[in-house]
C-alpha positions as CSV (number, residue, x, y, z in Angstrom):
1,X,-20.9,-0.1,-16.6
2,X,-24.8,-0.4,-16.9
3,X,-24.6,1.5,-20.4
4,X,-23.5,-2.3,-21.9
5,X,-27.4,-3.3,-20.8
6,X,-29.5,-0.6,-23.1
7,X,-31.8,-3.0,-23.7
8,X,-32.9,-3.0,-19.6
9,X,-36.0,-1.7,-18.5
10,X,-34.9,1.7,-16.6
11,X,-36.3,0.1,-13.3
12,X,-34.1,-2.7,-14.0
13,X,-31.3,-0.4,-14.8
14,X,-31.7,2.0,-11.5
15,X,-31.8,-1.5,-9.4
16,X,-28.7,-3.2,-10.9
17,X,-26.7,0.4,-10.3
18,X,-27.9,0.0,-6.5
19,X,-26.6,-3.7,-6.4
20,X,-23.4,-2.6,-8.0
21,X,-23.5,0.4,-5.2
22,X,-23.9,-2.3,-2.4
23,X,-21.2,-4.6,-4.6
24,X,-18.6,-1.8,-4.5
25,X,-19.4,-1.0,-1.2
26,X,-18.3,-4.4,0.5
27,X,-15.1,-4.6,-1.9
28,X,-14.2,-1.4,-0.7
29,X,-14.3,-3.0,2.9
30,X,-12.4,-6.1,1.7
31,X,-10.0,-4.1,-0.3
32,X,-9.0,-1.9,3.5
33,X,-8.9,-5.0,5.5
34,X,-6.4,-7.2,3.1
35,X,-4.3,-4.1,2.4
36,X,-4.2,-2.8,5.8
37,X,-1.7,-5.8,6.8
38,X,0.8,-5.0,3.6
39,X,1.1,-1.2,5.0
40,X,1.9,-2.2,8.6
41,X,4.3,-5.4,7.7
42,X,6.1,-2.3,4.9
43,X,5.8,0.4,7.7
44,X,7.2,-2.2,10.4
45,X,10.2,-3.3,8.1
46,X,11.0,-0.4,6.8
47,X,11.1,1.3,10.5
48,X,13.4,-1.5,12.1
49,X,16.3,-1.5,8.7
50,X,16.3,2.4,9.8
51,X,16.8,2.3,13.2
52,X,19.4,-0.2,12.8
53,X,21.3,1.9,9.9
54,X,21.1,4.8,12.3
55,X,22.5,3.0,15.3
56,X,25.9,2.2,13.8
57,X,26.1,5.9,12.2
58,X,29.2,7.6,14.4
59,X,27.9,11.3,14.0
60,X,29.5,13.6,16.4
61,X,29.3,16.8,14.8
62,X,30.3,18.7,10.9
63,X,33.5,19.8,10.2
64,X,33.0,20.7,6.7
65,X,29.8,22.3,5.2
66,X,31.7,22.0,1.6
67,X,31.4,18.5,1.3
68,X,28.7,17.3,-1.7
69,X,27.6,14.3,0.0
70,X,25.1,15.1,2.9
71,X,27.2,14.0,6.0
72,X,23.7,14.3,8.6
73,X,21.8,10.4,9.1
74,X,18.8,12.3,10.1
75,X,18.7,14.4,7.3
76,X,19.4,12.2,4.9
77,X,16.5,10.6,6.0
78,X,14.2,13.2,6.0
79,X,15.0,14.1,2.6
80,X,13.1,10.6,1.6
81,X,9.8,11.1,3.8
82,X,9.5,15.2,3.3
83,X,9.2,17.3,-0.2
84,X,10.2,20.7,-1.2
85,X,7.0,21.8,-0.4
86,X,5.8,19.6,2.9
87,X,7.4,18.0,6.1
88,X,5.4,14.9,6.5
89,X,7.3,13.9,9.5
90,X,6.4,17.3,11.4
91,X,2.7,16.5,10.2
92,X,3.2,13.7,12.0
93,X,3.8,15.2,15.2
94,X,0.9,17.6,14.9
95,X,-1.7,15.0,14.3
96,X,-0.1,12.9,17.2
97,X,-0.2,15.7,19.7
98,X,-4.0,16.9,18.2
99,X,-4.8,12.9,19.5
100,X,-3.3,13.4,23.1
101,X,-5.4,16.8,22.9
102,X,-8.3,14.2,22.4
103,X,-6.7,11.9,24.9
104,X,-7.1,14.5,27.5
105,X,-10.6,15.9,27.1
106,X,-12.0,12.7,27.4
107,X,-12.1,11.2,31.2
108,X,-12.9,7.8,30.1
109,X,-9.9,7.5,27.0
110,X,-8.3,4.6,27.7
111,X,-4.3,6.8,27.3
112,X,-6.4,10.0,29.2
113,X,-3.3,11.6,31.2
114,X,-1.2,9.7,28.2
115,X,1.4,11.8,26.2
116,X,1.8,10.9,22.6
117,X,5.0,8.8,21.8
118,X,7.7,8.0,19.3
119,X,5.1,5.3,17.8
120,X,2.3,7.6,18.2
121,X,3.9,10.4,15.7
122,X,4.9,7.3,13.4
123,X,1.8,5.8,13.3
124,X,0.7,9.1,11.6
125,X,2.6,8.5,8.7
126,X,0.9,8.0,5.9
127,X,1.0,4.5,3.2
128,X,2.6,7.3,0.4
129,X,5.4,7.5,2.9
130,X,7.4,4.2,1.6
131,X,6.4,4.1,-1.5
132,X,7.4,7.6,-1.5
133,X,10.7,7.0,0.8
134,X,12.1,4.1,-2.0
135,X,11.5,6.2,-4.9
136,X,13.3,9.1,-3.9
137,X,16.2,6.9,-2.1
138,X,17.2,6.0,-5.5
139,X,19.2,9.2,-5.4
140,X,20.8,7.9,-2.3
141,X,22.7,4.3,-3.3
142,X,23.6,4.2,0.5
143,X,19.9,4.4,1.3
144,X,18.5,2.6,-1.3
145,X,20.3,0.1,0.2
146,X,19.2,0.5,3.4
147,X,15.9,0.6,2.5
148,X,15.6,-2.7,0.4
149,X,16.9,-4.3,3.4
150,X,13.2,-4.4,4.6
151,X,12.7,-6.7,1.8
152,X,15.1,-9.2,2.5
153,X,13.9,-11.9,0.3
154,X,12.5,-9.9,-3.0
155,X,15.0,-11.8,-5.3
156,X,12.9,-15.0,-4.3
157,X,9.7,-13.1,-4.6
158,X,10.4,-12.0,-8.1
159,X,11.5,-15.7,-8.8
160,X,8.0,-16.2,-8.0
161,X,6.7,-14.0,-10.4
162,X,8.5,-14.7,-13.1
163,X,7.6,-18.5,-12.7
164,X,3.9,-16.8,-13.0
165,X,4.4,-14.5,-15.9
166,X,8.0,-16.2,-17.7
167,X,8.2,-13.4,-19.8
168,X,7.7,-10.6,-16.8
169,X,10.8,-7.8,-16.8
170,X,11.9,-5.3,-14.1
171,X,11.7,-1.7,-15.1
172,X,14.8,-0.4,-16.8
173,X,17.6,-1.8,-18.6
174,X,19.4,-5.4,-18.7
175,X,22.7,-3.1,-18.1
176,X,21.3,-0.7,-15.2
177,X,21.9,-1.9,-11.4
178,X,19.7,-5.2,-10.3
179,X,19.0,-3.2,-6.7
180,X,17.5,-0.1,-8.4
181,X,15.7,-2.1,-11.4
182,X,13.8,-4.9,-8.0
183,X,13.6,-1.0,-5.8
184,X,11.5,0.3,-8.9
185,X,9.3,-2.7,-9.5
186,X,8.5,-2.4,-5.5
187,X,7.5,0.7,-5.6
188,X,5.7,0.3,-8.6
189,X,3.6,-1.9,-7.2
190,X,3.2,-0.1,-3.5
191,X,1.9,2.7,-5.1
192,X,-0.5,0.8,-7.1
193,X,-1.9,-1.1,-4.0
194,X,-1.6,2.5,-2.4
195,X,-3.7,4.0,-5.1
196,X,-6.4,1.1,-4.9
197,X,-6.3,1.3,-1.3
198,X,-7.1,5.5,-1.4
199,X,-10.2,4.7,-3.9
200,X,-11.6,2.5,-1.5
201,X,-10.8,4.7,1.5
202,X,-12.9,7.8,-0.5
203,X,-15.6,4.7,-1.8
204,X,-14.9,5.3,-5.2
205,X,-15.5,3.2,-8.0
206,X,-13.6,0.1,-8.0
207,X,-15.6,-1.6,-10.6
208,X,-12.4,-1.6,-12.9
209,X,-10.1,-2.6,-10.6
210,X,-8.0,-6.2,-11.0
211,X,-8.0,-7.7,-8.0
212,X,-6.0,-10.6,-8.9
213,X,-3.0,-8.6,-10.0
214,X,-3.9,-6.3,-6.6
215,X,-3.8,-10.0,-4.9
216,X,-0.4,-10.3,-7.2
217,X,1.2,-7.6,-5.8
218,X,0.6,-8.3,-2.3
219,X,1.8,-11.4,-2.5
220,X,4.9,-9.8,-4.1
221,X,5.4,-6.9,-1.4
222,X,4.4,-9.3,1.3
223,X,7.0,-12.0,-0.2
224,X,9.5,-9.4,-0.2
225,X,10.1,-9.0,3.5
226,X,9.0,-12.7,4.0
227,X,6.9,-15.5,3.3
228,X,6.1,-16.3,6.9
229,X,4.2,-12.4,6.2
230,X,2.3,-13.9,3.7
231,X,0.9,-16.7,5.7
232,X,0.3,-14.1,8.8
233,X,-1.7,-11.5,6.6
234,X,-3.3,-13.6,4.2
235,X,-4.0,-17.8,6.0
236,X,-7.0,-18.1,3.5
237,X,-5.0,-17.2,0.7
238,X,-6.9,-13.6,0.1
239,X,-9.0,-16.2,-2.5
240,X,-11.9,-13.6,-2.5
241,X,-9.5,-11.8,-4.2
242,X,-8.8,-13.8,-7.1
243,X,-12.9,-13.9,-8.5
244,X,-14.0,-10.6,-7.7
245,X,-15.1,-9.2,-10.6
246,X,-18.2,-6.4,-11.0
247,X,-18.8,-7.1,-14.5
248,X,-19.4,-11.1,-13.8
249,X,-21.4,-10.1,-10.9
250,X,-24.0,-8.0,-13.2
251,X,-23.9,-10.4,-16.1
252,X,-24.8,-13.1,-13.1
253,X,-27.3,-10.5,-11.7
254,X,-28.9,-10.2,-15.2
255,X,-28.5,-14.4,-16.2
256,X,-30.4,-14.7,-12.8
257,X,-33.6,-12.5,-13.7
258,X,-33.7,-13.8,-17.0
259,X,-33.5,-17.3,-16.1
260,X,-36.2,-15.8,-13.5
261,X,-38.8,-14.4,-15.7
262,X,-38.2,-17.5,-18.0
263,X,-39.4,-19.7,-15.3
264,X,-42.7,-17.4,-14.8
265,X,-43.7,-16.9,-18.6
């Protein structure tokens, strides 16, 4: 960004890319701790529509392997969280059982002697899990379903938006299926918080980033499941949010050491 100030004095130059350094490392921070309450409030809601799907499933066992519908809950579900080429869910396990592994070799863990759980392995999942999980359900209607139950509300979320942006439209076609056309626009906008979320996890550059249309699509995912989630995650509003800006905060860094060296001449 510092290649818009050519006119700066290289000293100048090399202490404006350390403030922006500092700058990008404290929205980095911000950016984990907002978005780490959209991926559990997802994970949560996601989790409990499941469970409850697969609870009512009667299942006793396949008498036809012909059939062209997959018949088995379980793997039905699987087919959303795994890809051809890797089972998330068994990677899951592994990491869980490497942590009890841990658990055990230190006499002080708090869960030493503990062996890991259900919620251990599912706290493993990843944030690409749902976004992934709702993408690839749209070749399951039955699921799709299912899974949008997590997000109870998203007609009144959208609402919301469109009262922001009038002239907003969900992905696809007036004539395709209004389920499919919200389940795209949420996953759209999980795996652009996801993507933001994985920059500031690695501290990369975030100067370009919009954080108001990250704050946007919080409010949106968050607003989906409920807006009681809203007020939980976010009480101040995630305001910090809505001004962050790098390139205002070097023009104000620049203004200021002007205005500075003004004062002195």
């Amino acid at each position: 960004m510092t290649e818009r100030y050519q006119k700066l004095e290289q000293s100048d130059v090399e202490r404006y890319a350390t403030e922006l350094y500092r700058w990008n490392v404290s929205a980095s921070a911000m950016v984990m701790a907002h978005i780490s309450y959209v991926e559990v409030f997802v994970r949560n809601s996601i989790d409990r529509v499941i469970r409850k799907w697969l609870a009512a499933q009667n299942v006793s066992g396949f008498s036809d392997w012909v059939g062209a519908r997959p018949v088995d809950p379980i793997g039905r579900i699987r087919s959303l969280v795994n890809t051809a080429d890797r089972d998330y869910l068994e990677a899951a396990r592994i990491n869980a059982l490497n942590r009890q592994k841990q658990w055990r070799s230190e006499q002080r863990h708090p869960r030493h002697g503990d062996r890991a759980n259900r919620d251990d392995v599912f706290a493993q999942l990843t944030f690409g899990t749902w976004d992934g999980m709702l993408s690839r359900s749209m070749n399951d209607t039955e699921l799709m379903e299912v899974l949008m139950g997590a997000f109870p509300v998203i007609d009144s979320a959208w609402a919301v938006e469109l009262r922001r942006m009038p002239n907003a439209q969900l992905p696809g076609s007036e004539g395709d299926n209004e389920q499919e056309r919200l389940c795209r626009e949420l996953t759209d906008r999980l795996r652009s918080i996801r993507n933001i979320r994985n920059r500031a996890g690695h501290e990369d550059n975030l100067l370009r980033v919009d954080f108001p249309q990250l704050r946007h699509n919080m409010f949106f995912v968050l607003g989906a499941i409920s807006r009681e989630g809203i007020r939980l995650a976010f009480p101040d509003g995630a305001q910090d949010l809505r001004t962050m800006n790098a390139e205002r905060y070097l023009t104000t860094l620049v203004q200021r050491d002007k205005a500075s060296r003004q004062a002195l001449q």
